[in-house]
C-alpha positions in Angstrom: -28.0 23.9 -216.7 -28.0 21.9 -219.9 -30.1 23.4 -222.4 -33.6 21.8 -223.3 -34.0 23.0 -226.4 -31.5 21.3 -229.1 -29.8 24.4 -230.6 -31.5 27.4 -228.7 -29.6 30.1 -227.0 -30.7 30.7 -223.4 -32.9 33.4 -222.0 -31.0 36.1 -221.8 -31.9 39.2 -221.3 -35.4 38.1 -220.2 -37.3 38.7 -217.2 -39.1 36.2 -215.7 -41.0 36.6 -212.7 -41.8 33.5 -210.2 -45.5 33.5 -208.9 -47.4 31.0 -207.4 -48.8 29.4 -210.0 -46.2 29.2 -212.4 -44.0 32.4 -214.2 -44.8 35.4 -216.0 -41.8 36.2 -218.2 -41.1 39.3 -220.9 -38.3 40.1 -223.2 -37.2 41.3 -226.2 -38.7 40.0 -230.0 -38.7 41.1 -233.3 -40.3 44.3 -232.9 -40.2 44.8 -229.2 -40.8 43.6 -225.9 -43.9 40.6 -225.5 -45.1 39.1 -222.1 -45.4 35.6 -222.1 -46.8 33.2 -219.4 -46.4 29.3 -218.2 -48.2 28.4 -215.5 -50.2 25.2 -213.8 -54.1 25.2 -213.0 -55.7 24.8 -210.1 -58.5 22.1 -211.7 -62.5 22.7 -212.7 -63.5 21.6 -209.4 -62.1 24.1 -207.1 -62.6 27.5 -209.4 -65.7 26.6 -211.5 -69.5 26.0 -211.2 -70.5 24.7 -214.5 -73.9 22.6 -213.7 -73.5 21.2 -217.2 -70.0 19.6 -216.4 -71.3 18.1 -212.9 -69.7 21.3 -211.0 -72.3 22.4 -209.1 -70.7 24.1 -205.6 -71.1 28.1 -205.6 -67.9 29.1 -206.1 -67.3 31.3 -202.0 -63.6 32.7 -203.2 -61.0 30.1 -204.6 -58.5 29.7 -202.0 -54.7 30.0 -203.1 -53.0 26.7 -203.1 -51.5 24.0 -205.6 -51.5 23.8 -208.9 -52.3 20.2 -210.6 -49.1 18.7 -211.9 -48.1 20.2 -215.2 -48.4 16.5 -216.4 -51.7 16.5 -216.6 -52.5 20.4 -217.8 -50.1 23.6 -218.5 -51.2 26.9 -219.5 -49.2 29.0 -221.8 -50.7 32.2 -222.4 -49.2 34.2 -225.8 -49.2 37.9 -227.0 -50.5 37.8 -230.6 -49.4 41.5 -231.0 -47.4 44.2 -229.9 -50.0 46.2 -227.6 -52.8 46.6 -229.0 -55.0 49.3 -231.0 -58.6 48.3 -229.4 -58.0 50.9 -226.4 -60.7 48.7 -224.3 -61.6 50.6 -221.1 -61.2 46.9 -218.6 -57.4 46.3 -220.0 -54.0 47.7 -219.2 -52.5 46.5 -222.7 -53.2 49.7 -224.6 -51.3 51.8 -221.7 -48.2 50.4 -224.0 -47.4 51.6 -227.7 -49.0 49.3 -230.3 -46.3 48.0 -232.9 -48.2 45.5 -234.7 -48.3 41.8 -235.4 -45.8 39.1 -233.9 -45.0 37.1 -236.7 -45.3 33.9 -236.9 -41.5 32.4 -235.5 -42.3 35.0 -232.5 -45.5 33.1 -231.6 -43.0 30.2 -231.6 -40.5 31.3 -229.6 -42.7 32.5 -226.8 -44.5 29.0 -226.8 -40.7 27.3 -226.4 -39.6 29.9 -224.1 -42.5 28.7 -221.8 -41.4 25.2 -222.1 -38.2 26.0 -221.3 -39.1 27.2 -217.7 -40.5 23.8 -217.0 -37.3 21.5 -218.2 -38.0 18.5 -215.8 -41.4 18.0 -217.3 -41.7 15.3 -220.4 -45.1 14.8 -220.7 -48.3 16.5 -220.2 -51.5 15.5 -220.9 -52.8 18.9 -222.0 -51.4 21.3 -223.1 -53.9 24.8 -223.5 -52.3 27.6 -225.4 -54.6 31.1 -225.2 -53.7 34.1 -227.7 -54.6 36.3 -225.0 -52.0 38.3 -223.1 -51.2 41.5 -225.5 -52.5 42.2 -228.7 -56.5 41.3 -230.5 -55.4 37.9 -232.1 -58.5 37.9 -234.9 -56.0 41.1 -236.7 -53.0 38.4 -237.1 -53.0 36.0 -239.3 -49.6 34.6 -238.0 -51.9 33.2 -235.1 -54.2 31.0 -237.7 -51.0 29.4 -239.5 -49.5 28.8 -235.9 -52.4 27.2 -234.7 -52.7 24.7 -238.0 -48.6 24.3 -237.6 -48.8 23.2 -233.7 -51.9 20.6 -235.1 -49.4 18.8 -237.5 -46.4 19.3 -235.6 -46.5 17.5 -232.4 -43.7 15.8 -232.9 -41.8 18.3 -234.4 -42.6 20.2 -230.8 -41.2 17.0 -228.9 -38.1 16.8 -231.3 -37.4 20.5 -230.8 -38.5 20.8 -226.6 -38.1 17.2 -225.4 -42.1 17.7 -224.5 -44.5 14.9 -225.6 -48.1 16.1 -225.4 -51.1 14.1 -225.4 -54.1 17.4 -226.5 -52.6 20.4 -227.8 -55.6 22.6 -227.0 -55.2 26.6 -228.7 -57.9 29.4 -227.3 -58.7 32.2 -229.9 -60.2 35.6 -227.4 -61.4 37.9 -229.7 -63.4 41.3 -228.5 -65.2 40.9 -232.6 -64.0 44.3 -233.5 -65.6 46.3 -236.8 -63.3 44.6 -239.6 -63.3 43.8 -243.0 -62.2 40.1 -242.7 -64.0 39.3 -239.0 -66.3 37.2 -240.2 -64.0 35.0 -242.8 -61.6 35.0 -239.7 -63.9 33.9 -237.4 -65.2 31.1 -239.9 -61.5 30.2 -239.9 -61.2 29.9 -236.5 -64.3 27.4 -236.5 -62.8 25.2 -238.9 -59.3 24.7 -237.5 -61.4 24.1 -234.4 -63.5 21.3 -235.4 -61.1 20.0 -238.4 -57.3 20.2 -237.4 -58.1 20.1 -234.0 -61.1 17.8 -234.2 -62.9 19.6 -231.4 -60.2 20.4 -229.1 -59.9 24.3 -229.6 -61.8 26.9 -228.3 -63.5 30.5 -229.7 -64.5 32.7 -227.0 -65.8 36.2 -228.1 -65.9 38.5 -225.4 -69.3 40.1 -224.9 -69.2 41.6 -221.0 -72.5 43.1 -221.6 -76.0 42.8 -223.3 -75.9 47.2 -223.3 -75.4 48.8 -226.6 -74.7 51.8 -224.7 -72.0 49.7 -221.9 -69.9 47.9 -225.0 -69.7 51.2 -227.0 -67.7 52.3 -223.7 -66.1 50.1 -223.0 -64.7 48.7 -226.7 -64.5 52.8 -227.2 -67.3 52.1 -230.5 -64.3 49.7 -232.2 -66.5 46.6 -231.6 -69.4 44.7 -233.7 -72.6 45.0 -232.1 -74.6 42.0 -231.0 -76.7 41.8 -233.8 -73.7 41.5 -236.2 -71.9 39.1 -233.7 -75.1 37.2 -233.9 -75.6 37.2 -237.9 -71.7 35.8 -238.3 -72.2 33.1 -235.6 -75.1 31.6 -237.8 -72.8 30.7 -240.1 -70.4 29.2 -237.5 -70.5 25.0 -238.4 -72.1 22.8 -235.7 -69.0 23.2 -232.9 -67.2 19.9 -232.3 -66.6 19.6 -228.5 -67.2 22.1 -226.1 -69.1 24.7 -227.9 -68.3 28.4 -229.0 -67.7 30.7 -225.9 -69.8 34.1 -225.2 -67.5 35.5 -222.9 -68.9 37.8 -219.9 -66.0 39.7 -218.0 -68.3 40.4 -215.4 -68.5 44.0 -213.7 -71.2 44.8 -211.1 -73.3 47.6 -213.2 -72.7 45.6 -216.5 -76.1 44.3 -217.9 -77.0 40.7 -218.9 -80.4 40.1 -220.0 -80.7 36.7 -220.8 -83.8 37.3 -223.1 -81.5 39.1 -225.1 -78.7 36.6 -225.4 -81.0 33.8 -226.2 -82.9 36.2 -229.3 -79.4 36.0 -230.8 -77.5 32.9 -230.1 -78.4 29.6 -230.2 -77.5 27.8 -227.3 -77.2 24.6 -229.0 -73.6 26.4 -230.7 -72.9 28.7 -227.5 -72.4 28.2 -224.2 -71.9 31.3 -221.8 -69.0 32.0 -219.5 -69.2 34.5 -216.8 -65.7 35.6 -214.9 -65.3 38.7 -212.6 -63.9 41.9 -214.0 -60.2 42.0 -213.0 -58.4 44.5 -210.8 -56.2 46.0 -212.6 -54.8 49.7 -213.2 -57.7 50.2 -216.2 -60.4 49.4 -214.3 -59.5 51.1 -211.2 -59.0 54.1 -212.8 -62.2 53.7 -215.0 -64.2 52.2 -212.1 -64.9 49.0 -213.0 -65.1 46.2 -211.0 -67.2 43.1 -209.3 -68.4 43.8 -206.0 -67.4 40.7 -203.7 -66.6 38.8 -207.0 -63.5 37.1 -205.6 -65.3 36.5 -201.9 -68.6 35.5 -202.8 -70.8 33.7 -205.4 -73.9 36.1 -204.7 -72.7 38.2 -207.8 -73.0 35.9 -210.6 -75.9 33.8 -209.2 -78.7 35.6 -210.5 -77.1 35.9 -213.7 -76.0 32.4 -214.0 -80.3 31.0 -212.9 -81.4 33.5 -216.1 -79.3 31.8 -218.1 -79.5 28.6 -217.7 -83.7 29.0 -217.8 -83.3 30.6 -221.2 -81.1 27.2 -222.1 -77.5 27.9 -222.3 -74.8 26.1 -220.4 -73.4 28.4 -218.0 -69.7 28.1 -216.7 -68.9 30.9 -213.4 -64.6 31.0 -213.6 -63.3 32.8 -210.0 -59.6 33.2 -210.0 -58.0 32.8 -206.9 -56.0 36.0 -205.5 -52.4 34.1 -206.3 -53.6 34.5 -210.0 -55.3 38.1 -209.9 -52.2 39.2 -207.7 -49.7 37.3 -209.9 -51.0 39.1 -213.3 -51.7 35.9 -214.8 -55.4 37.1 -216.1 -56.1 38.7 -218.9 -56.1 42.7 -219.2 -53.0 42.5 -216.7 -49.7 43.1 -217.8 -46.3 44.1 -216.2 -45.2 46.1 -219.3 -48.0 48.5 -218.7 -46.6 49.6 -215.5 -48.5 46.8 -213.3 -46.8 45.1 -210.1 -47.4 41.8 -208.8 -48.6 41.6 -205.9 -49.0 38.0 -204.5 -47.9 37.6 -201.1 -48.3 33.8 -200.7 -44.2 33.1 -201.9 -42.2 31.3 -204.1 -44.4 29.1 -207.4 -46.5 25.9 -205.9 -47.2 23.5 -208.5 -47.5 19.6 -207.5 -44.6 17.6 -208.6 -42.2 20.4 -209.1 -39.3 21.2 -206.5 -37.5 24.5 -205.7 -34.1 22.7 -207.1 -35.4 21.3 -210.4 -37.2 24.9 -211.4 -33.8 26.8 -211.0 -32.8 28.3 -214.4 -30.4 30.5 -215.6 -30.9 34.3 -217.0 
């Protein structure tokens, strides 16, 4: 197969995995192995209820099925570290040693690796990058000067990957953990938000739990509490766009008191997003998990009506099981020792055929 990439050796050596929705690849970097993925999206109106955005239908399970075309939105999720040091009691990323930062032509690579899996596509409209598969991206810089690269470099991306895209769209996922630059870092992350991006970036700090007691526990006491959370995000600018994310990885016995939230964030800078806990080897060995979560919208319901009365926009995300089964959400990870286990065959994204995805490795 000609290469896609002017100048770039092929994958060798790599793994990549075909799933439904797109692939989840690993190999060896710098310092060690990273997992990587490139995948399609199913679309907002068949795995989210976000009465704000005019998705109103109870999400009853998210049946498998097509992705959109990659022309109009591709994921690429990127590891930001190598493992990770937070130990978090929902995640199977700590199962692996932690060797510290990917630097910054690492973050690259992994980006145009993912591109390279897709080498009939040209264009896409939107293109979302999250630093969220392996590592707690607020620790690496690398992933701030990456970000403000990607938002002058557009064409430098097409000259290099033959890909022209219309939104480059980068997700920062940080659990806010105790450290002496979070809230310069987070302040940071604001700006090349609303400035290099103007808008078109998103924040999302992962909360899972209104409980002192539950996020000690589960962030093992390496996390800011609430209150501190709370103090940085006044000083967070107006958000341009969709607004800053509080992030609710949602486990049946997890608390969210709405009361609370609303003493502490402003809704007119934070919206709240609420996802089932995922099922993977952490949280079955620790317990942890939503009860019908992928079956039934009776879980989140309650939550979401508490919410929404205390002012917040409310968005409910249900994966379908092609994307828990495939790995593709976040705490998963083959390096850990996971499997996938999607039995619904061979990647189904519109607008891509079996001949024109075959690559070499």
């Amino acid at each position: 197969m000609k290469e896609r990439l002017k100048g770039k050796e092929p994958m060798t050596g790599f793994v990549i995995n075909e799933i439904p929705t797109g692939y989840l690849f690993f190999g060896d970097y710098t310092k060690g192995k990273l997992e990587t993925l490139s995948i399609g999206d199913y679309g907002k109106e068949k795995n989210v209820k976000a009465d704000f955005l005019g998705y109103n239908k109870p999400i009853n399970g998210v049946p498998n099925g097509a992705c959109k075309p990659l022309t109009e939105k591709w994921v690429t999720t990127l590891s930001s570290q190598y493992g990770c040091s937070m130990n978090c009691t929902f995640c199977d990323v700590p199962k692996i040693k932690f060797n510290g930062n990917v630097g910054f032509e690492d973050l690259k690579k992994q980006l145009y690796n993912a591109i390279e899996l897709f080498p009939q596509i040209k264009y896409t409209e939107r293109l979302n990058i999250h630093f969220a598969r392996m590592g707690e991206p607020i620790f690496n810089e690398n992933v701030f000067l990456f970000s403000k690269w990607l938002s002058e470099h557009k064409f430098k991306l097409y000259e290099d990957t033959g890909l022209r895209v219309e939104v480059i769209h980068p997700v920062l996922s940080t659990s806010v953990p105790k450290y002496k630059k979070i809230e310069q870092r987070l302040i940071d992350w604001c700006d090349i938000k609303n400035y290099y991006f103007n808008g078109q970036a998103g924040l999302q700090l992962s909360i899972n739990s209104t409980s002192e007691e539950q996020r000690n526990k589960m962030f093992r006491g390496k996390q800011l509490s609430l209150e501190e959370i709370a103090k940085i995000g006044e000083k967070f600018p107006v958000p341009l766009s969709r607004k800053y994310t509080l992030n609710f990885a949602y486990a049946s016995d997890f608390i969210v008191d709405a009361s609370v939230l609303r003493e502490l964030f402003d809704p007119e800078k934070f919206m709240v997003k609420i996802t089932p806990i995922h099922n993977n080897i952490a949280c079955i060995e620790n317990n942890i998990k939503t009860i019908e979560g992928y079956e039934s919208y009776a879980p989140y319901q309650q939550v979401e009506d508490e919410l929404i009365k205390v002012g917040f926009d409310v968005l409910v995300f249900v994966p379908s099981f092609d994307e828990e089964n495939g790995l593709v959400t976040c705490g998963n990870l083959v390096l850990s020792g996971s499997s996938i286990k999607t039995k619904s065959g061979k990647l189904n994204i519109e607008g891509v055929s079996r001949n024109e995805r075959k690559i070499e490795r």
